[in-house]
C-alpha positions in Angstrom: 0.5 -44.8 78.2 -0.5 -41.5 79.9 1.4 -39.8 82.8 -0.5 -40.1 86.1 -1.6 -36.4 87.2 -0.4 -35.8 90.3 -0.2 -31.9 90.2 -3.2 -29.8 92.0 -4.5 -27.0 91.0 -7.1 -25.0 92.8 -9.2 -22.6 90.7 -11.8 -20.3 91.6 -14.9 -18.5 88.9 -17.1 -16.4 88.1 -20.6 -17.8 87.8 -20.5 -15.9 83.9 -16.9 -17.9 83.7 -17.8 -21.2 84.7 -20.6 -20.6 82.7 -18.6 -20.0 79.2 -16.2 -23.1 80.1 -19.4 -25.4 80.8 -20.7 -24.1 77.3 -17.4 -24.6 75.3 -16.7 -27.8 77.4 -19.8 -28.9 76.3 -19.2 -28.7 72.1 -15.8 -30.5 72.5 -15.5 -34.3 73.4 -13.5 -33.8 76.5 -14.8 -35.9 79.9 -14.8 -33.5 82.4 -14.2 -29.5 82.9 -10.8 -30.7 84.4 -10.3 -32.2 81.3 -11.0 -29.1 78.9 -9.3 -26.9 81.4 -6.1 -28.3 81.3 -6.1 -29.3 77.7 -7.0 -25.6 77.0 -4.3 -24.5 79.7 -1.4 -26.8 78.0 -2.4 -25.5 74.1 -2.2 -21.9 75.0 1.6 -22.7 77.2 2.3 -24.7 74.3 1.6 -22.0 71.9 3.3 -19.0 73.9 6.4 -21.4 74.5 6.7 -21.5 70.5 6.3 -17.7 69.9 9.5 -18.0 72.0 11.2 -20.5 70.3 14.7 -19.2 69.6 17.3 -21.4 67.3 20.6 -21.2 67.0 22.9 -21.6 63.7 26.8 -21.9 63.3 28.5 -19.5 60.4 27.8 -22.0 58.1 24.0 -22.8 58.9 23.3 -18.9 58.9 24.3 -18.3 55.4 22.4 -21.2 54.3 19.8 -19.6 56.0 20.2 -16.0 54.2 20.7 -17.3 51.0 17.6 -19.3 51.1 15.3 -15.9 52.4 17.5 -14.3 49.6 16.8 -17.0 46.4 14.2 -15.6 44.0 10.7 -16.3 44.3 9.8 -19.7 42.6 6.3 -19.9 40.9 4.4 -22.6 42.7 1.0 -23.0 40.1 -0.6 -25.6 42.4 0.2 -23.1 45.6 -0.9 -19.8 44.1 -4.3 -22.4 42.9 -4.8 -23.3 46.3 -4.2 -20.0 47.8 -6.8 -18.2 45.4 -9.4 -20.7 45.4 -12.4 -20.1 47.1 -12.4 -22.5 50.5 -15.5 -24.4 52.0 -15.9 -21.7 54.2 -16.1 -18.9 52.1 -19.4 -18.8 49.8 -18.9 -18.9 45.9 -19.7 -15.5 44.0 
C-alpha cells in the first residue's frame, strides 16, 4: 500500500523546461508530469543522501575492515571475462 501524498509543492518553468520534462516524461511510463517530477526529485535526494552515507565501526570492525582493503588481490577469471568482454552496447571489432 502507498502513502497518501499529502505534501504541496508549487513549481514554476520555463517554457524550454517544461518542454524537456514533457519530452523525457513522455519516454518513461510514469502517469503524469507530477508523477515523473517527484520520482525524478526522490532518485536524485536518494542518490545525494547516499554520497553522504557515513558508517561507523568499533576497534574490532575497523581492522576487519583494513585487513580486508589490505588482503592481496584474488584472480576472479569469470570477473576479469566479464569486465573485458565486449557489452551489447559496444559494437564488436
Amino acid at each position: 500500500m502507498t502513502a497518501k501524498a499529502i505534501r504541496r509543492y508549487n513549481l514554476r518553468a520555463t517554457d524550454e523546461q517544461a518542454a524537456l520534462i514533457d519530452a523525457a516524461m513522455q519516454l518513461g511510463n510514469e502517469r503524469s508530469v507530477t508523477d515523473y517530477i517527484l520520482g525524478s526529485a526522490v532518485m536524485v535526494a536518494e542518490q545525494r543522501l547516499m554520497a553522504r552515507y557515513d558508517f561507523r565501526l568499533n576497534s574490532r570492525q575497523y581492522r576487519q575492515f583494513l585487513d580486508a582493503l589490505e588482503r592481496p588481490v584474488q584472480d576472479k577469471p569469470r570477473l576479469r571475462r566479464l569486465m573485458t568482454e565486449a557489452t551489447v552496447l559496444e559494437e564488436p571489432e
